[in-house]
matplotlib code that plots the C-alpha trace (Angstrom):
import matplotlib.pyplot as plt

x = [3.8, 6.1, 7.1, 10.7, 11.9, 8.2, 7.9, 5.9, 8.2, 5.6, 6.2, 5.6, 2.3, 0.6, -1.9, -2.2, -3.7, -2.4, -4.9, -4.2, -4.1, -3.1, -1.7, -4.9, -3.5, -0.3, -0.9, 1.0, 2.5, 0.4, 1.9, 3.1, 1.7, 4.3, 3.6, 0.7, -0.6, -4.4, -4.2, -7.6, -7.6, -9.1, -12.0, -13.0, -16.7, -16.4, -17.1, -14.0, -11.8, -9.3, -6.4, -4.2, -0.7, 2.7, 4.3, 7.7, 9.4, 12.9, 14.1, 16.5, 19.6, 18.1, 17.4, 14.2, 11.5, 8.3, 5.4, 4.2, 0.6, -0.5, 1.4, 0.2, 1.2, 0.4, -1.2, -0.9, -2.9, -1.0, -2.2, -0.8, -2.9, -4.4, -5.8, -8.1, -10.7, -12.0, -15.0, -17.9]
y = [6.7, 9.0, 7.8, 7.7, 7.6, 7.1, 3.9, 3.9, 3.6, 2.0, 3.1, 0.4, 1.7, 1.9, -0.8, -1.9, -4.9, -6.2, -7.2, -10.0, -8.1, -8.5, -6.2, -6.0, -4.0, -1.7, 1.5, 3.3, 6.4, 9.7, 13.1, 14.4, 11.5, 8.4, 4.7, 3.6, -0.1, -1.3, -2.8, -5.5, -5.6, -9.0, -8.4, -5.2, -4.1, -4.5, -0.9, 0.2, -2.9, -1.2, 1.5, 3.0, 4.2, 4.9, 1.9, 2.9, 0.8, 0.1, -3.2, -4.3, -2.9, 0.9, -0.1, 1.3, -1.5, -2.0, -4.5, -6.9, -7.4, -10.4, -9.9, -10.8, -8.2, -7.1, -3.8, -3.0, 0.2, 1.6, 4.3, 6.1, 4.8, 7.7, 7.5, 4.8, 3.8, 0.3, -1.2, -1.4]
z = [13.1, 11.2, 7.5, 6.0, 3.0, 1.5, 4.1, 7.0, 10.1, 13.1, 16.6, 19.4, 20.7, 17.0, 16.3, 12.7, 10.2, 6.7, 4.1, 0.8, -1.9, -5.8, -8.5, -10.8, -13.6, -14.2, -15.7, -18.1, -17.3, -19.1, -19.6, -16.4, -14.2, -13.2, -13.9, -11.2, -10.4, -9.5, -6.3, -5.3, -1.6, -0.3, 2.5, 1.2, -0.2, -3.6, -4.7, -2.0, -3.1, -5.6, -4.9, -7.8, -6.5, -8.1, -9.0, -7.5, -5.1, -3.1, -3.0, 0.2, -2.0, -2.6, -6.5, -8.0, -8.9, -9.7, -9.1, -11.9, -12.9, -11.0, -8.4, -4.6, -2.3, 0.9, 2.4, 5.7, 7.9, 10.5, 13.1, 16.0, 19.1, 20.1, 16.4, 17.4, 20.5, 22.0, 20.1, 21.8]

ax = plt.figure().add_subplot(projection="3d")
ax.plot(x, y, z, "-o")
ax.set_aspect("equal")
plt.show()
C-alpha cells in the first residue's frame, strides 16, 4: 500500500474491507485548522463509531470539493498483507 496524492493506491496482494458510513456533521474551520466532517461508521461499537477528517476532496476532474452533511459515503481499510495474519 503506498498512498498518492492523499489517496490510498492498493497493491494486488493487500486485503482490505469498506464500511457504510454517513457524514454526521461538517465542522467549521477554527483558526489555523481546515474545514473537517464527522463521519458515523456503520458496524462499529458505538463509543469507536465517529471519525473527524478534513473535509477536502478531488473529484474525477482534479476540482477541490467537499462532502455535504448527510451524505452516505464509504470508508474503506486497506493493509499490506504482511500487515495482517489468518484468524484462528
Amino acid at each position: 500500500m503506498r498512498f498518492f496524492g492523499g489517496a490510498i493506491v492498493a497493491n494486488e496482494n493487500d486485503v482490505s474491507v469498506t464500511l457504510p458510513a454517513t457524514v454526521e456533521k461538517v465542522l467549521p474551520a477554527r483558526d489555523a485548522e481546515p474545514e473537517k466532517i464527522q463521519i458515523s461508521v456503520d458496524g462499529c461499537d458505538e463509543l469507536f463509531s465517529e471519525l473527524r477528517v478534513e473535509n477536502t476532496l478531488k473529484n474525477e476532474s482534479g476540482d477541490s470539493v467537499t462532502l455535504k452533511r448527510g451524505a452516505h459515503i464509504e470508508v474503506t481499510i486497506n493493509a499490506d498483507s504482511d500487515a495482517v495474519k489468518k484468524k484462528e
